[in-house]
FIPAGU-252678 format. One line per field, with one value per residue (C-alpha): residue number from 1; x negated, y negated, z negated. Coordinates in steps of 0.2 Angstrom, whole numbers. Layout:
REM FIPAGU-252678
i NUM;...
xx X;...
yy Y;...
zz Z;...
This chain:
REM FIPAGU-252678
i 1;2;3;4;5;6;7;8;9;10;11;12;13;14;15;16;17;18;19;20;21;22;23;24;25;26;27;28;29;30;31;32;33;34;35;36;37;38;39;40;41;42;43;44;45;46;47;48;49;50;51;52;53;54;55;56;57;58;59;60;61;62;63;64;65;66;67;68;69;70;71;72;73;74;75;76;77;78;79;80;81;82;83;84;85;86;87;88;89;90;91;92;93;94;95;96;97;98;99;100;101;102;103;104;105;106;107;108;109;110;111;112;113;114;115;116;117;118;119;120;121;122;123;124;125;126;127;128;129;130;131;132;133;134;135;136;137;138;139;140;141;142;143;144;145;146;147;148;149;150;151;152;153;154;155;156;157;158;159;160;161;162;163;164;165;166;167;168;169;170;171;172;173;174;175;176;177;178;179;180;181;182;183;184;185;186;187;188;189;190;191;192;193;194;195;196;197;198;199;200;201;202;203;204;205;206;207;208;209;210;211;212;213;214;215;216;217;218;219;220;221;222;223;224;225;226;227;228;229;230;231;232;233;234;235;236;237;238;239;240;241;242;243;244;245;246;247;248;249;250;251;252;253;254;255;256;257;258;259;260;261;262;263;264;265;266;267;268;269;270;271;272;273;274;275;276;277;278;279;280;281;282;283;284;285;286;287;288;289;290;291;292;293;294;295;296;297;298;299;300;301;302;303;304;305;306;307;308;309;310;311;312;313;314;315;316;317;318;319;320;321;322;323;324;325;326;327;328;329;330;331;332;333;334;335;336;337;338;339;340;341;342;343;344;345;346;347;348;349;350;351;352;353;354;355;356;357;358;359;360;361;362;363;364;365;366;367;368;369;370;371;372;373;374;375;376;377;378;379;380;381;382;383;384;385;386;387;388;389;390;391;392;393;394;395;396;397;398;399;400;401;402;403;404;405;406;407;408;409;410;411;412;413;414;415;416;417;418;419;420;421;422;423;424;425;426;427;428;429;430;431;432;433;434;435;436;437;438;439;440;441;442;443;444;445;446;447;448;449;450;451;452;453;454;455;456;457;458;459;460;461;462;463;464;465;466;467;468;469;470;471;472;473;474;475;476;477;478;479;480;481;482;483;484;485;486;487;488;489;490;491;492;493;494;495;496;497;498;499;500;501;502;503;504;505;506;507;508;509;510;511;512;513;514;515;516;517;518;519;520;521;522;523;524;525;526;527;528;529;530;531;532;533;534;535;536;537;538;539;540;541;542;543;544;545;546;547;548;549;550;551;552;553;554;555;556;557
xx -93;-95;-88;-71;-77;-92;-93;-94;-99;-116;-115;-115;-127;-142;-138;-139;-157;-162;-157;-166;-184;-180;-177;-191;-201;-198;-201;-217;-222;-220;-208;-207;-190;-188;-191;-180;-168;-160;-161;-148;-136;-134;-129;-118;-132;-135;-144;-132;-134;-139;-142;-140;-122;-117;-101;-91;-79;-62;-53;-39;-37;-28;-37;-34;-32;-47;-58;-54;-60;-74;-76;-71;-86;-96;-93;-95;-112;-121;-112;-104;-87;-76;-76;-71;-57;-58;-46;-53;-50;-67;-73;-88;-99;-110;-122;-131;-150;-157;-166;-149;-141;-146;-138;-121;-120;-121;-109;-98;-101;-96;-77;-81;-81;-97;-104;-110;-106;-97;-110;-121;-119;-108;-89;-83;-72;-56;-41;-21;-6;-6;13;8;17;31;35;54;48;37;35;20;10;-6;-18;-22;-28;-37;-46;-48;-57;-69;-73;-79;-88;-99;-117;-109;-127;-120;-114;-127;-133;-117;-122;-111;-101;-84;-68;-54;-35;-21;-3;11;27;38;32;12;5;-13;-14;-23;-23;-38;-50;-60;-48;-32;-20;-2;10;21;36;39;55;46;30;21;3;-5;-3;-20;-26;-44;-55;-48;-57;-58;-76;-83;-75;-57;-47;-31;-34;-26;-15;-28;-15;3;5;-10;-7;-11;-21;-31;-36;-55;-59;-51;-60;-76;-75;-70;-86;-97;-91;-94;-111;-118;-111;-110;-122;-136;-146;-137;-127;-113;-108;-109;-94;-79;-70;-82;-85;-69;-66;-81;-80;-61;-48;-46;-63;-65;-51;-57;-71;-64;-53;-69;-76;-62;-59;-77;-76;-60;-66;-82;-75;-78;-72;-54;-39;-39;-22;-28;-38;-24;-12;-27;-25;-8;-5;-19;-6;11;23;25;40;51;63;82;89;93;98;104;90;84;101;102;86;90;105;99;79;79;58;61;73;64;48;58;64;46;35;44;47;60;56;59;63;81;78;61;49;35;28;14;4;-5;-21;-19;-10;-16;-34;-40;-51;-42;-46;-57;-52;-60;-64;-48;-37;-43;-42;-23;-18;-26;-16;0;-1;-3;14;25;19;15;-5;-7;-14;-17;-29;-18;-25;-20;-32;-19;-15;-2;9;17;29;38;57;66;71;52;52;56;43;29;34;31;16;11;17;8;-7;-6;-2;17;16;30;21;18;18;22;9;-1;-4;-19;-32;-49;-65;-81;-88;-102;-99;-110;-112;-126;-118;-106;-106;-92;-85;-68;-62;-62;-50;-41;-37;-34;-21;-13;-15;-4;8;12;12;23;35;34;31;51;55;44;45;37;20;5;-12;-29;-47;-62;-81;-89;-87;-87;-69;-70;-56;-46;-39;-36;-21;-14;2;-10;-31;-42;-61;-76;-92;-105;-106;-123;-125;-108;-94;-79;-64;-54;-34;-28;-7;2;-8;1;-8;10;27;19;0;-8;-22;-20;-25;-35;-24;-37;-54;-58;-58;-70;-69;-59;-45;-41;-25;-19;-18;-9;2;7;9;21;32;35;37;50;59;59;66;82;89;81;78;70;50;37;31;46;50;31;36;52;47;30;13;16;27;13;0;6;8;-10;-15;-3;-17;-14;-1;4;0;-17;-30;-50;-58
yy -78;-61;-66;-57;-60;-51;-31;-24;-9;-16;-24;-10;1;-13;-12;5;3;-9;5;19;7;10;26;30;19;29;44;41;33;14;11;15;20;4;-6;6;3;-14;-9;8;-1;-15;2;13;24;32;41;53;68;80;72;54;50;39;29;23;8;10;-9;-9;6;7;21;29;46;47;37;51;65;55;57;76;76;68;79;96;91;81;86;100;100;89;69;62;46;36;22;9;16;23;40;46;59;67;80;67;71;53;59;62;46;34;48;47;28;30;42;30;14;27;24;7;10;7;6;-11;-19;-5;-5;-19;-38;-43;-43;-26;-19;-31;-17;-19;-10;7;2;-14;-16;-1;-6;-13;-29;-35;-54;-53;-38;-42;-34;-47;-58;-41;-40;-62;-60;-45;-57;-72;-60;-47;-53;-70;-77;-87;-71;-58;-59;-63;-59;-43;-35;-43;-37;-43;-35;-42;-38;-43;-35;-41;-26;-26;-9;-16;-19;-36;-42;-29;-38;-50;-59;-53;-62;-61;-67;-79;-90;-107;-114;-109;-110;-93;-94;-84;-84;-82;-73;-69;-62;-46;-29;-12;-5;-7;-23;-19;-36;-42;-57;-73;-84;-99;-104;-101;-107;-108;-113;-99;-112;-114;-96;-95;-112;-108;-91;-98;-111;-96;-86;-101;-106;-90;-87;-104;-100;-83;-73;-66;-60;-46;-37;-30;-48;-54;-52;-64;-58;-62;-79;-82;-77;-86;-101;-101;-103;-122;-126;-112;-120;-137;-130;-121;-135;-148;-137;-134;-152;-154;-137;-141;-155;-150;-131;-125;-106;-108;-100;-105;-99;-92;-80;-76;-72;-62;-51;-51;-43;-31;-26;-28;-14;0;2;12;23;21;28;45;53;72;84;76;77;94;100;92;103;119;118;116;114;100;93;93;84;69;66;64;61;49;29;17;10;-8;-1;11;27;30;34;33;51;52;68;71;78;85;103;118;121;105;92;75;65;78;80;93;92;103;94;77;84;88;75;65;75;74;55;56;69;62;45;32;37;26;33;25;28;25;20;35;44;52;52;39;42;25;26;42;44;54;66;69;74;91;97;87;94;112;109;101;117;127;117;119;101;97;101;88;78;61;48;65;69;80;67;65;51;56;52;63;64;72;84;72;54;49;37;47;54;67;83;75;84;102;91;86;104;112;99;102;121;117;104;119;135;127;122;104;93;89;87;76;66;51;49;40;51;45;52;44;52;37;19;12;17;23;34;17;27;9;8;24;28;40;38;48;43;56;48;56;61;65;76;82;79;68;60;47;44;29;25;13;6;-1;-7;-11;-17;-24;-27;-20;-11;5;7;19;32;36;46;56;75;88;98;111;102;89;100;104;86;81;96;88;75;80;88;75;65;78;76;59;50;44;53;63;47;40;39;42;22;18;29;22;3;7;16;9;21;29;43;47;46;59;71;68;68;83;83;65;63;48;48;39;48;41;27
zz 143;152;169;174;191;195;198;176;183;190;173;164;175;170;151;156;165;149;136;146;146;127;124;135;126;110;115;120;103;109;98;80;73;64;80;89;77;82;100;100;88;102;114;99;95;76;69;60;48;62;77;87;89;104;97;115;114;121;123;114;114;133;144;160;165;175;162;150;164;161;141;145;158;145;131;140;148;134;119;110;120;110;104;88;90;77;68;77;94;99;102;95;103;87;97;107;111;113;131;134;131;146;157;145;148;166;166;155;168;181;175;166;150;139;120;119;103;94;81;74;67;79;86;87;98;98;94;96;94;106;109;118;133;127;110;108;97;106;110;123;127;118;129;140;126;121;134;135;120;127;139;130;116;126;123;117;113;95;90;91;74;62;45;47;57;64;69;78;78;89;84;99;89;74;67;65;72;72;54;56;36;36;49;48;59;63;78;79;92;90;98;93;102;122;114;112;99;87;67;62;48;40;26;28;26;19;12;-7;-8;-1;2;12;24;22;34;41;53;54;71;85;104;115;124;109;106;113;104;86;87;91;76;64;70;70;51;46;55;46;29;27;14;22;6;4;17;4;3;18;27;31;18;3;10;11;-8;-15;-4;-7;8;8;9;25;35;32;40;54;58;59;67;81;83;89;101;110;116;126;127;144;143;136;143;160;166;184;172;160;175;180;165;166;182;176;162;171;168;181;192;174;185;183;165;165;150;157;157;141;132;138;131;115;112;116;110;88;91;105;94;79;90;99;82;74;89;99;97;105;122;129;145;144;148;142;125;120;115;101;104;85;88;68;73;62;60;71;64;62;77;85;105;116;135;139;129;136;155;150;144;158;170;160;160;177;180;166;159;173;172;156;140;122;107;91;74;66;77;89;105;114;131;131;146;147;157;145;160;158;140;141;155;145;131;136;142;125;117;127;124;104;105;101;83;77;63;67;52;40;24;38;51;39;45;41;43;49;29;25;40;50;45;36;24;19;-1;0;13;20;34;24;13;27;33;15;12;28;26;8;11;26;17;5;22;15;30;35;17;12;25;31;21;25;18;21;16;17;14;4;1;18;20;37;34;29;12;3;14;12;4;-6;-3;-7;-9;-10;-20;-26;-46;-52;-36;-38;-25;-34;-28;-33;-27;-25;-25;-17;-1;14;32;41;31;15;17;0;-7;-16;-34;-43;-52;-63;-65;-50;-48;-43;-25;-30;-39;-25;-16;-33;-39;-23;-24;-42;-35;-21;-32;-44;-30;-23;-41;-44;-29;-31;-12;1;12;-1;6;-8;-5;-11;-24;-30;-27;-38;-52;-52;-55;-70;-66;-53;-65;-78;-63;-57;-75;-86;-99;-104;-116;-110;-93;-94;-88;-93;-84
């Protein structure tokens, strides 16, 4: 287990050293490409469509005002200005010369962060709700088990070579916000009379093969976490496919192996670890970590300035009402800030934007700061008599547009832009939609609306679970996307379904716009949301409005 203990940044300064031997080794001609290879993915490097891309972890998403000076530093000096957030709460810096990126990690252990294992067969970077901590629901603030699991899994020597990648999600609300049915293993908290535990689920993921998880175990001991884990991991590890790498995650063991026989597994195998296990969840630790997390000193409610504002600023109004969510603590909100305003690339963030926000966080919200999912910004702890000065600065910023959770807090992936793999253009779909959905002032009265976008088959852009996907793949050496309807990552865990054939570039934003407007015609009140007006009237409608020239609603397979 990476030892809690001893100084990470020294830690991270010799993986720094080790990576730098390589890269210089390289350059120089010592090392081929394929041998290289192995050795940046262990440190978050790729080789994208223009230039080496350092992907940096951010744990659980929970960063600190002066570790995003740190990204801004970063982004200004080796790269192009900006970073990318992505939806598992990394950032990626695309521009990277690889002479360059020794120097970038340093600069990353300067504040303690790092990119160790946010690529390659091995556990990723362990991702939770950006409420944690805030969020009303919540049983137990699951960071600390977050950050547990980081512990036990950096350069855990079993589990350097799993025949795929694997990722853990942690969910501490009733509500999940960390969509754990789409990981490989997803945790949530429980409370069993006064005891709290996990239920476990696994076999989850997106990709060419897009599954939901399955429950394992409705009800684990906290105690037991570490060991339980393990045994997943070590199961999988022996038994997962290994001749061909699109079938060799959890979640296709899981369905060719069937559930039964993997928890039989599991549970052998548990039996056997918990009982020589020497790295569990020693309560001096966890109380460690909890103390790391503890709440700040919330000021006293204080409702006036706030109230105030509300009444005599429509924008402010029309923001709280969008981009705030209910506290635990009276008084206070948490304050989304959408990084998807007009023109702006989904998830893109520049080096002045992330020195602001650092030093909003720092004026108005505690000094915490969260990376969302959804590929936005989080202030978790804000006193409401706060709201209206951070606000203003937002505005000022080009930062308080008030769309969160609306059809243009779009979540997109890079595309073709810049990522290798990818088959299809995304983000210039992002934007014309956005550009539509506002030229038509349709945002407020559609409503809440969950849209996705992904550039190929990997699903980076996580379109099977939006309300509406949409997939780009190449045709022939044509651009074509499919729309998928229906997909849900939070209250009803599903993937979407394919509407029908795809459609070419320049028909995308028309399609949706069909879609919208029957949509708009069909549901049965204004509050109605599009998901439901899909779960109650089923695809059909849908269908003939993405498809007019089918007579009966059907388009071609």
């Amino acid at each position: 287990m990476f030892d809690a203990a001893t100084d990470g940044r020294s830690y991270l300064r010799h993986r720094a050293a080790q990576f730098r031997a390589q890269v210089a080794r390289r350059i120089d001609g010592s090392l081929t490409e394929d041998e290289f290879r192995p050795l940046r993915l262990m440190n978050g490097v790729y080789l994208q469509l223009h230039a080496y891309m350092l992907r940096v972890a951010i744990p659980y998403g929970t960063i600190s005002p002066a570790q995003m000076r740190g990204l801004a530093r970063i982004a200004e000096r080796w790269d192009r200005g900006y970073g990318h957030f992505t939806t598992r709460q990394n950032i990626q810096f695309h521009w990277a010369a690889l002479v360059d990126i020794p120097d970038m990690l340093d600069a990353l252990a300067d504040v303690g962060l790092h990119a160790i294992q946010t690529s390659g067969n091995t556990v990723r970077n362990v991702t939770t709700d950006a409420f944690a901590g805030a969020a009303a629901d919540e049983i137990e603030d699951p960071r600390p088990w977050a950050e547990l699991l980081r512990y036990w899994s950096t350069d855990h020597a079993e589990f350097q070579f799993l025949p795929r990648k694997f990722k853990i999600a942690i969910s501490g609300g009733e509500r999940d916000r960390a969509v754990i049915p789409a990981h490989d293993i997803g945790l949530r908290l429980r409370r069993q009379g006064r005891e709290v535990g996990f239920e476990v689920w696994i076999g989850g993921g997106l990709g060419r093969t897009p599954l939901i998880g399955k429950v394992v175990r409705d009800f684990l001991p906290a105690a037991d976490l570490l060991p339980y884990i393990e045994s997943i991991l070590a199961a999988y590890n022996l038994s997962g496919r290994r001749d061909n790498k699109y079938k060799a995650r959890l979640k296709i063991t899981v369905a060719e192996r069937g559930l039964e026989v993997l928890r039989e597994e599991i549970e052998a195998e548990f039996l056997r670890r918990k009982a020589v296990f020497s790295s569990g969840a020693p309560e001096a630790l966890l109380d460690e970590l909890r103390a790391r997390f503890a709440a700040p000193r919330f000021r006293a409610p204080d409702d006036t300035g706030y109230e105030i504002a509300l009444a005599a600023n429509p924008s402010f109004r029309a923001w709280s009402d969008t981009n705030l969510s209910p506290h635990r603590q009276p008084g206070h909100a948490s304050v989304t800030v959408t990084l998807k305003a007009p023109d702006m690339t989904p998830g893109d963030c520049t080096a002045a934007q992330m020195r602001l926000l650092a030093d909003l966080a720092e004026r108005h919200a505690y000094s915490d700061l969260r990376i969302a999912h959804d590929q936005n910004i989080v202030l978790p702890h804000v006193h409401r008599s706060e709201l209206p000065a951070l606000y203003a600065a937002l505005r000022d910023a080009g930062l308080a547009t008030a769309n969160k959770g609306r059809i243009t807090d779009i979540i997109s992936c890079p595309g073709m832009d810049f990522c290798t793999l990818a088959t299809a253009r995304s983000i210039p779909i992002a934007r014309e939609l956005a550009d539509y959905v506002r030229a038509r002032d349709l945002e407020d009265d559609i409503g809440p609306f969950d849209l996705r976008i992904s550039g190929c088959i990997n699903a980076c852009g996580h379109h099977h679970l939006g309300h509406v996907g949409i997939l780009g793949l190449d045709r022939a050496g044509v651009e074509n996307y499919q729309i998928t309807l229906g997909g849900d990552g939070y209250e009803i865990p599903s993937i979407g379904e394919r509407a029908g054939a795809g459609f070419p570039y320049d028909q995308v934003v028309p399609a949706i716009g069909r879609l919208i407007d029957a949509y708009l015609g069909l549901r049965d009140a204004p509050e109605e949301r599009f998901i439901d007006a899909l779960r109650r009237l089923g695809a059909a409608p849908f269908r003939a409005a993405l498809y007019p020239e089918a007579a009966d609603g059907k388009a071609a397979k």
